[in-house]
Structures are given as structure tokens and as C-alpha cells.
C-alpha positions in Angstrom: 9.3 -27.1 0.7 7.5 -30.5 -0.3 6.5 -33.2 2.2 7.1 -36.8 1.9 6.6 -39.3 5.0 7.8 -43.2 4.1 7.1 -44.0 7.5 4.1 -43.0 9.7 4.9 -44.5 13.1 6.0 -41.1 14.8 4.0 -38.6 16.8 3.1 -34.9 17.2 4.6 -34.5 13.7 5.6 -30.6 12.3 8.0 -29.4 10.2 10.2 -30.4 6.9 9.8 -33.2 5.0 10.9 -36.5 6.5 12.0 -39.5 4.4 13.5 -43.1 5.3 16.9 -43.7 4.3 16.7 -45.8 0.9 19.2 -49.0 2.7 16.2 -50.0 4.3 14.0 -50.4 1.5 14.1 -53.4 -0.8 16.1 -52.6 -4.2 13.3 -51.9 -6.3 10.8 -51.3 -4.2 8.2 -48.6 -5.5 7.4 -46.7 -2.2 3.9 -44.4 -2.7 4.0 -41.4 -1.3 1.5 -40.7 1.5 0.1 -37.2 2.0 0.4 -35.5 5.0 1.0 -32.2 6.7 4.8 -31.7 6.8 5.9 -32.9 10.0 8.6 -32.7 12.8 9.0 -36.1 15.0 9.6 -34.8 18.4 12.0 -37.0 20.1 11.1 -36.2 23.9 8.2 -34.9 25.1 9.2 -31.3 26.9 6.0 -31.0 29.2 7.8 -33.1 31.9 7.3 -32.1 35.9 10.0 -29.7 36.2 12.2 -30.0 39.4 12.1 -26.5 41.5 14.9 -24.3 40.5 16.3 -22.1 42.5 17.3 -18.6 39.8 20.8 -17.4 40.3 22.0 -13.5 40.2 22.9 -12.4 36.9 25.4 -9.3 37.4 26.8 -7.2 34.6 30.4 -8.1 33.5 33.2 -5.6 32.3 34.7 -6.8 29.7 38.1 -4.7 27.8 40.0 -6.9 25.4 38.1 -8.4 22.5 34.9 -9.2 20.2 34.5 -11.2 17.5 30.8 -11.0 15.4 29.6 -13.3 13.2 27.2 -14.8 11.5 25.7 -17.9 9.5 25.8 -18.9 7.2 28.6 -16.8 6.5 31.7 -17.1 9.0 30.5 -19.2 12.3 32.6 -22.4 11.2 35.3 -20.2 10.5 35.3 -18.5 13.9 34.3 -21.4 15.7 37.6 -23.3 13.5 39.5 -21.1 14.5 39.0 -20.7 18.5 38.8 -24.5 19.0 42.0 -24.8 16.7 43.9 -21.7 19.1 42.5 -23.7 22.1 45.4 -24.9 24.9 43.8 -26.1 27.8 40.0 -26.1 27.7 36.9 -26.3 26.0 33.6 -26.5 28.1 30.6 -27.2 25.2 26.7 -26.2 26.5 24.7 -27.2 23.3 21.1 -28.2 22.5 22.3 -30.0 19.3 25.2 -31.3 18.5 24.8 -33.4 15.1 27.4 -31.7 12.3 30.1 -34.4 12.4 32.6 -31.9 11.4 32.7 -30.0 14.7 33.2 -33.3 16.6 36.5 -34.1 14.3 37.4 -30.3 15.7 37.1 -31.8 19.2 38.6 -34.8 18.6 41.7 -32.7 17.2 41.7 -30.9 20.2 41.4 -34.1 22.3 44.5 -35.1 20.4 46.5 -32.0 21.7 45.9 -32.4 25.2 42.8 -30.0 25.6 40.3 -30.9 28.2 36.8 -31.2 26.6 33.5 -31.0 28.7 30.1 -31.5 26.9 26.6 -31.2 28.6 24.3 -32.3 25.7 20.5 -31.8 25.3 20.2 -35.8 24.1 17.2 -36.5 22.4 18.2 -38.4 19.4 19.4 -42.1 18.7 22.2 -40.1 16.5 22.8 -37.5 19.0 23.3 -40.2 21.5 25.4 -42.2 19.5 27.6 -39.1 18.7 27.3 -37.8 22.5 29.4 -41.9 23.5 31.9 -41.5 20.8 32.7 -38.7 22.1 32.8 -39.6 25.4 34.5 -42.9 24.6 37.2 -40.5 22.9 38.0 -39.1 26.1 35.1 -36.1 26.1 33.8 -36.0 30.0 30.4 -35.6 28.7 27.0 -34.8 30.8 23.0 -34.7 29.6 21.6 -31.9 30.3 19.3 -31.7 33.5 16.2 -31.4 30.9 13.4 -33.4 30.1 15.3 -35.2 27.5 17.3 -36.4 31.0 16.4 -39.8 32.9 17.9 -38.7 36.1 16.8 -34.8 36.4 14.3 -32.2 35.2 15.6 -28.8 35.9 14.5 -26.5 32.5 12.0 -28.1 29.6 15.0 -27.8 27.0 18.7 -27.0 27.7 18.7 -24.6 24.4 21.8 -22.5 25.5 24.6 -22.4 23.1 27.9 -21.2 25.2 31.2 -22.7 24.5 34.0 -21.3 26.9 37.4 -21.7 26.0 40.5 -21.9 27.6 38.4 -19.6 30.6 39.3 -17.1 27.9 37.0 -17.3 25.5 33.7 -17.3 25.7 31.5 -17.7 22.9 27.6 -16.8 22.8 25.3 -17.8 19.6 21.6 -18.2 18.7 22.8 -21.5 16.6 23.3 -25.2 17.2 25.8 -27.4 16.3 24.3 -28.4 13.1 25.2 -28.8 9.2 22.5 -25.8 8.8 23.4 -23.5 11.9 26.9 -23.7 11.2 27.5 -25.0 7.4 31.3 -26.0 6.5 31.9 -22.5 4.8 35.9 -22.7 5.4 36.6 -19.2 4.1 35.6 -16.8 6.8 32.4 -14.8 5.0 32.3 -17.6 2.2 33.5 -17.9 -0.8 30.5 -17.5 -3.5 31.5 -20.2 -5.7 31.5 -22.7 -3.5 29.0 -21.5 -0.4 27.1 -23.5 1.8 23.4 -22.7 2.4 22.1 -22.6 6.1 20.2 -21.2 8.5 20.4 -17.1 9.2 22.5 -17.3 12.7 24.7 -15.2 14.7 27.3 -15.1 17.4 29.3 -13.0 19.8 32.9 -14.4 20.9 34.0 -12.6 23.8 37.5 -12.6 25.5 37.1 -12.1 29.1 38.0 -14.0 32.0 35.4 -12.8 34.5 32.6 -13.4 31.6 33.8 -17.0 30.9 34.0 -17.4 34.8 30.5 -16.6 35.3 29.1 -19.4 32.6 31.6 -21.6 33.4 29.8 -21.5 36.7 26.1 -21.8 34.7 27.6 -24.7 32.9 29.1 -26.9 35.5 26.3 -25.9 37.7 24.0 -27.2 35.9 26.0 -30.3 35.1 26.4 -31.0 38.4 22.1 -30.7 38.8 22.4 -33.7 36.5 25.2 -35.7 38.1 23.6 -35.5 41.7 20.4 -36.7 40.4 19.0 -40.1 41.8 20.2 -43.0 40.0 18.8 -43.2 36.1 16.8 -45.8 35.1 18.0 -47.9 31.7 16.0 -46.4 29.0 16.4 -46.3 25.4 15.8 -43.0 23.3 12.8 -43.5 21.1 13.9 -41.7 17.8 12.5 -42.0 14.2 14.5 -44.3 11.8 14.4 -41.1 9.0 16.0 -38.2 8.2 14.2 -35.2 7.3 15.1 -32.8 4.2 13.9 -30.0 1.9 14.7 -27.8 -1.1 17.9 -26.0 -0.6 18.3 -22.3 -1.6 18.8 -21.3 -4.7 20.6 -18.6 -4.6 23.1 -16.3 -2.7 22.9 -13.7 0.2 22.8 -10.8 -1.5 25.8 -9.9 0.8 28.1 -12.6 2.8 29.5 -11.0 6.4 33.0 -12.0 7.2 33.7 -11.8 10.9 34.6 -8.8 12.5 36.7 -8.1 15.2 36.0 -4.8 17.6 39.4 -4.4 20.2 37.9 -2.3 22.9 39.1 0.8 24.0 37.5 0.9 26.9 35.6 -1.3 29.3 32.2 -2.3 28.1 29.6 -3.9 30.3 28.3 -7.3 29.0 24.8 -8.3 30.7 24.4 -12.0 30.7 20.6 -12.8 30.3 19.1 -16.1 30.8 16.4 -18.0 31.4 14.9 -18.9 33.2 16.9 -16.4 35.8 16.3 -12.5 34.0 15.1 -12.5 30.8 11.7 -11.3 32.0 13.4 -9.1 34.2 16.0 -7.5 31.5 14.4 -7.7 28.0 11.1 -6.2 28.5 12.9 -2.8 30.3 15.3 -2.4 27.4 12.6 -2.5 25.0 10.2 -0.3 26.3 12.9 2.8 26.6 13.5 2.4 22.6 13.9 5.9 21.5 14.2 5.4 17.4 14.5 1.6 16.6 13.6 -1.8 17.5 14.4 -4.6 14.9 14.3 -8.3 15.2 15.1 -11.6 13.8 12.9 -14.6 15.5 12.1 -17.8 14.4 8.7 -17.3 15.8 6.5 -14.9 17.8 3.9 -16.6 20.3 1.4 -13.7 20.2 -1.0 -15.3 22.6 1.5 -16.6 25.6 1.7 -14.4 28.4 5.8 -14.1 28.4 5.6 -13.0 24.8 2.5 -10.2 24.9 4.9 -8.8 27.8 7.2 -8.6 25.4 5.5 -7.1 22.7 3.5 -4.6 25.2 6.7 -3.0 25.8 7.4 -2.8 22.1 4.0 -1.0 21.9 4.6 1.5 25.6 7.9 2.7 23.2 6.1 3.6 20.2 3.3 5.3 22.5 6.4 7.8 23.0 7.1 7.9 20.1 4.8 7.3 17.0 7.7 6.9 14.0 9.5 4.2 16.5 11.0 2.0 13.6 10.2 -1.6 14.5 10.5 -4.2 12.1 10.7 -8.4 12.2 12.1 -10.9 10.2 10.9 -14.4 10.9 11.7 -17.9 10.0 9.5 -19.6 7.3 6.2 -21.2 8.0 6.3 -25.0 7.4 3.1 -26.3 6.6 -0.8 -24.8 4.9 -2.0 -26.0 8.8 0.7 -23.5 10.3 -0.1 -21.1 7.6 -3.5 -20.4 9.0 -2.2 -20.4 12.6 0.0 -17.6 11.3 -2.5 -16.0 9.3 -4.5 -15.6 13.1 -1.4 -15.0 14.7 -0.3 -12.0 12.6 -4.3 -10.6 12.8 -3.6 -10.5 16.4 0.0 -8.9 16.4 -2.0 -6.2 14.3 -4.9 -5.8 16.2 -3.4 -5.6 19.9 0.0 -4.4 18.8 0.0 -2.5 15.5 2.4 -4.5 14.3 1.5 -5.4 10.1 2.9 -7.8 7.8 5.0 -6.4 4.9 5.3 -3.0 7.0 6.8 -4.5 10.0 7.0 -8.1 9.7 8.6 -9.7 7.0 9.2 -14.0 6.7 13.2 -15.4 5.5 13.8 -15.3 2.0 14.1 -19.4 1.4 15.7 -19.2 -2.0 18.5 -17.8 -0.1 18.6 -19.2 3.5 17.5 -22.6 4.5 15.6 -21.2 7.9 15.6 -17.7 10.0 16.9 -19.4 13.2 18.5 -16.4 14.7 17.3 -15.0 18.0 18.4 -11.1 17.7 17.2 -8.0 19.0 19.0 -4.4 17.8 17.4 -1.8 19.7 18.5 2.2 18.5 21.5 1.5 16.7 23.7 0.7 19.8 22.3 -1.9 21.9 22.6 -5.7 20.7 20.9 -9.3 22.2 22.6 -12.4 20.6 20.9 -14.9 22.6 19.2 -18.2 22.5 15.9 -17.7 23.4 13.4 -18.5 21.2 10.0 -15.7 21.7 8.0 -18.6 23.6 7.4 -18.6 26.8 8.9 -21.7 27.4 12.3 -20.3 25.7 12.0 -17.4 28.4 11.0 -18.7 31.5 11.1 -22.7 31.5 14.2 -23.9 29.3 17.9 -23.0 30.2 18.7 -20.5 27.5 21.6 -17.9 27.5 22.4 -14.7 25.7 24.2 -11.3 26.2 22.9 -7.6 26.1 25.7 -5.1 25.5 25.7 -1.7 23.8 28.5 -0.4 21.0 27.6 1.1 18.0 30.2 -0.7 16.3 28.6 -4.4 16.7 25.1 -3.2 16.8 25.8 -1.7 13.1 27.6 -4.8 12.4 24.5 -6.5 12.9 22.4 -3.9 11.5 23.7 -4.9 8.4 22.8 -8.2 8.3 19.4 -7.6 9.1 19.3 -4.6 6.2 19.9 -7.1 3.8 17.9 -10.1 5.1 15.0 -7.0 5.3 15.5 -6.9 1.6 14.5 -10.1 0.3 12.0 -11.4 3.2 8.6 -12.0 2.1 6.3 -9.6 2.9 3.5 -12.4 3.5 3.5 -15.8 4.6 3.8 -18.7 2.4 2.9 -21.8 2.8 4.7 -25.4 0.9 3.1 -25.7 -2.7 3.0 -29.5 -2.2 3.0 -31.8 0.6 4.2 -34.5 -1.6 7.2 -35.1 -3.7 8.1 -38.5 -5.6 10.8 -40.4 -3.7 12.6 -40.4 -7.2 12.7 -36.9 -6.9 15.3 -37.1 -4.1 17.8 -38.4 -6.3 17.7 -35.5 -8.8 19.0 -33.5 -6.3 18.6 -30.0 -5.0 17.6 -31.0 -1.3 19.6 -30.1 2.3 19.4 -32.2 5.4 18.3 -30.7 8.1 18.2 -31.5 12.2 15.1 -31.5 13.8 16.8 -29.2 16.6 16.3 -26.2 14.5 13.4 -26.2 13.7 11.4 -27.6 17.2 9.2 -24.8 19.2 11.3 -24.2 22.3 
């Protein structure tokens, strides 16, 4: 993943390679490449004074009808296509990035039907604010999210959930955004292979129950109305970076593409909603430490040295205490930079020194020649219980954002799931790798080979 940076105005920079759109640059003009640490430009700031919060009870729902699992790269457009197409009456939208212009001509064509469409948006783009009023103007009832990104309120650091609730039905739960990588326009549900669109490794629960879509109906429009009764905002205009970031795209295939699946219940299965930052202190580190046989992840990132995260991990550890052949193995998301190679380097001597946890043996990094990032945010524990969430393993994802996720336990979704992380087990790297070069020739670009990507999915959260 090469770096190039045309521009240099922008701060606190980490991540992919960032380049200016050509229409700004004379026809002709020779533009040198400067070197640099790849970088992410950081649109807001999420250290704001947080407003106190009061946490709300998180109760179990039964749920006995339906559930739909899927992943991306592989099926989420199609499922998400789908459910918004099926949708009558409603579709209430809690998202941290909303940027693939294809799902907002899926709202717009519900607009057109008659449905009712609410958005709260985590704005912290020009684009994503531009896209946030034409939707709005198109009859969207749209809200910012009480975040730091907001000029009114600060409630949570980021409003990272990703819950869409539909028609008080449906209720859909994912680790991914709404953007080009986290939910590529793969029309065939699983993808077709000769004409598949890379993206990130994500997955998703869609869940028909009215008492679960009640419940984050009420997390949703609660916290939309912590925004709208907020003092009066200020004017202010979203400082963003006049660029676009990209980098290589994958090469080759999955080895295996997951349709969706759908599991009609039998019988009634409790759902535990977990979020932060109400109970996910309070739920995850419990259900980890009783792990009889198997704990596996996929994460973007592990914080090793924050003091959410080594809670975390110490219940990872009190489980294999009991049990010295507990299986526990991690698939990460790629490292982005030689600078974040050597803080993973430290991080992963730490994660072996104070939790026996060792790279190749039980961490693994996203095979890149096949996925464009590990974004996913999934925890299988014993091959029956099953967290889709968003929370990132930061302590800010568990205890200071608004985040959201489920904890239920079938066997059927949990091998489901299984599955997927089998075969992304497979190809991950047993070591972390760094970029070979931090710079690339802006002629390069037009050879091709490079994805966009949104600066949502890759941010520390």
C-alpha cells in the first residue's frame, strides 16, 4: 500500500495513501511526490468534553421469527437491497459513515414510495455533509449525531453504531459503514466471481423482531433527541481535506464467497443487545472468561495497553487458566504505515508477554491481496455464541463512543460465521507487514489497480 500526499495542509495524518483530485491541478503540471508516513486526515478532533450521560438498561430480547447472516464483501449490499427495497413504512438509519452513493439512491427510491426515512449521521466530512442535505433536502428527516463531530451536543466521542431498523420489523445490526469498501456493490447475493467487488472483511445480523427493533428504535431517537434539545448551534463550517485517499486493491479472490443465510427459528432465542457505552464492560468480559474450547476473533485492532482492553484480554487469559488447549485465535486488519509497524511490533511483544497470545500461533493480520481491510468487529466464543457489533477493541469504542452490537447463542449462525473466519484464518499473514513504499508516482494512478477508500474505516475509534 504506497503513500503519496499532493497536499500537506492536514493534521494528525495516519492511514492510506491520500492524493488531490487531478481537476485541481493545472493540465500539465508535473506534481513531485513528497515522502511521508501514510496518513489519515482526521476530520474532527474526538477528545471533546463529553456531556454526562446517563447509561440506560440493556435487557435481553426474545426474538422467534427470523435471521439473516451475512457478510462483506460478499452479500451485505444484497441483503441490505433487499430489506430497504421490501421496506413499507419505515427506515430509521444510525450510521458513522454514510459516503457510498448507491445506498443513498436506495433511500431515495424508498423516499419515492412513501417510506419514512430518519438518519442520525456522525458528520465529519465536507462530502458527508453535502450528502447528509441532499438527503435531507429529498425529504430525509435527518439528525447529527450528539458526538464530537456535533456543534450543538457531546454525548459519546464517535456515534460508531451501525443499526438500521426497518419498518419496526427489521432490525439490522453490522460491524460495517455505509461505504464503497464496507458494503461494495456486489448485486448477486455472495458475488459473482467474475465480476466481484473487493472490500473490507464485514459482517451483519438482520433480525425480525418487533420488541428488538423497539428497543433501538428507542437508542436511536433517544439519542437524536440528545441532539435536538441541545442549545442553539453555532454556524460552523466542517474543516475537511480537499483529497481523496486510495490504495492498491486486491488482487485476487476470497478463497470462498458467503451468500447470506437465513436461520427461521424454531424456538425463542434471546438476543442481548450490548452497547457502549451502557454494558459492554459489563457483558463481554463475563462471556469471555467462561470459554470452555474456543475463543476466535476478527478486530481491526487490539489496544493492548488501555485499561478497557487488558480487561478484555485478562478474561481471555482467566479461560485458558481452566483450560490450557483453550483455542484462541485473532485476525486483525492490516497495519498502515513502517511508524505503526513498530508500534505493532511492541504491541504484539506485550500481548505475548502478559497474555500468551503469539503472532502466527494466535494472531494472524488480513490477507490484502484478497480484502481491502479487516474492519469486522466479531467475537465467536465455543462454537455457539456470536458478537456482531460495532465496537472497535479501544477503549474509547467500549466505554466513550455510542456503539451497538448483539450477543446471541445458536450453533447455526455461530458456524455460519465460523466459516468465514476459517477461511480468512487461511490466508492471514502470520506477521505484520508494513507498505514497501511510501511513495508512488502520481502517473501511476492512471495505470490503474487502486480502490477508494473512506477515511471512516480506517480511523481508531
Amino acid at each position: 500500500m504506497p503513500s503519496l500526499v499532493l497536499r500537506q495542509s492536514m493534521l494528525k495524518h495516519r492511514g492510506p495513501f491520500l492524493a488531490e483530485p487531478e481537476s485541481v491541478r493545472p493540465v500539465g503540471t508535473h506534481v513531485e511526490p513528497v515522502r511521508t508516513e501514510p496518513f489519515l486526515p482526521e476530520m474532527v478532533p474526538r477528545n471533546c468534553r463529553l456531556e454526562e450521560y446517563e447509561k440506560v438498561k440493556v435487557p435481553a430480547v426474545d426474538v422467534d421469527q427470523e435471521i439473516i447472516t451475512y457478510c462483506s464483501p460478499d452479500s451485505t449490499y444484497a441483503v441490505t437491497k433487499k430489506l430497504f427495497d421490501d421496506a413499507k413504512k419505515s427506515i430509521l438509519i444510525g450510521i458513522y459513515d454514510f459516503s457510498a452513493e448507491y445506498i443513498k439512491e436506495l433511500v431515495l427510491d424508498a423516499l419515492k414510495r412513501g417510506v419514512k426515512v430518519k438518519l442520525m449521521l456522525d458528520i465529519d466530512s465536507k462530502d458527508e455533509q453535502e450528502l447528509f442535505d441532499s438527503l435531507s433536502d429529498s425529504g430525509v428527516d435527518g439528525v447529527p449525531a450528539p458526538s464530537c463531530a456535533s456543534h450543538r451536543v457531546h454525548y459519546f466521542s464517535s456515534s460508531h453504531e451501525k443499526v438500521i431498523v426497518i419498518d419496526g420489523e427489521w432490525c439490522i445490526v453490522q460491524s460495517g459503514n455505509y461505504s464503497e469498501n464496507s458494503i461494495p456493490l456486489n448485486v448477486k447475493d455472495g458475488g459473482d466471481p467474475a465480476h466481484f467487488r473487493h472490500g473490507n472483511r464485514d459482517t451483519g445480523l438482520a433480525i425480525r423482531s418487533r420488541k428488538l427493533s423497539k428497543f433501538f428504535t428507542g437508542i436511536l431517537e433517544s439519542d437524536m433527541n440528545l441532539e435536538l434539545t441541545g442549545p442553539e448551534a453555532l454556524p460552523e463550517a466542517i474543516e475537511a481535506a480537499n483529497a481523496f485517499m486510495i490504495e492498491k486493491a486486491p488482487t485476487k479472490l476470497p478463497t470462498k464467497l458467503f451468500p447470506s443465510k437465513t436461520f427461521k427459528l424454531t424456538k425463542s432465542l434471546s438476543v442481548q443487545p450490548v452497547l457502549s457505552p451502557d454494558n459492554y464492560m459489563q457483558v463481554i468480559p463475563d462471556k469471555l472468561r467462561v470459554a470452555k474450547k474456543s475463543v476466535l476473533i476478527e478486530q481491526q485492532y487490539i489496544r493492548g495497553k488501555q485499561p478497557d482492553i487488558q480487561e478484555l484480554l485478562t478474561a481471555i487469559k482467566e479461560a485458558r487458566g481452566r483450560n490450557g488447549r483453550l483455542d484462541i485465535r485473532i485476525v486483525l486488519g492490516k497495519v498502515f504505515s513502517k511508524k505503526d509497524l513498530d508500534a505493532e511490533k511492541k504491541n504484539l511483544a506485550l500481548l505475548k508477554q502478559e497474555f500468551g497470545l503469539v503472532a502466527g500461533k494466535n494472531i494472524r493480520y488480513i490477507d490484502t491481496t484478497r480484502f481491502v481491510h479487516c474492519h469486522n468487529k466479531m467475537i465467536l466464543v465455543d462454537g455457539q455464541n456470536v458478537l456482531v457489533s460495532s465496537q472497535n477493541w479501544s477503549d474509547s469504542a467500549v466505554s466513550k463512543n455510542r456503539e451497538a452490537g448483539v450477543w446471541l447463542s445458536h450453533s447455526g449462525i455461530c458456524d455460519y460465521f465460523t466459516q468465514i473466519f476459517e477461511s480468512d484464518w487461511k490466508t492471514a499473514l502470520k506477521s505484520p507487514t508494513a507498505p514497501d513504499k511510501d511513495v508512488v508516482e502520481a502517473e501511476s494512478l492512471r495505470a490503474g489497480g487502486f480502490v477508494r477508500v473512506a477515511p471512516a474505516d480506517y480511523q481508531e475509534v
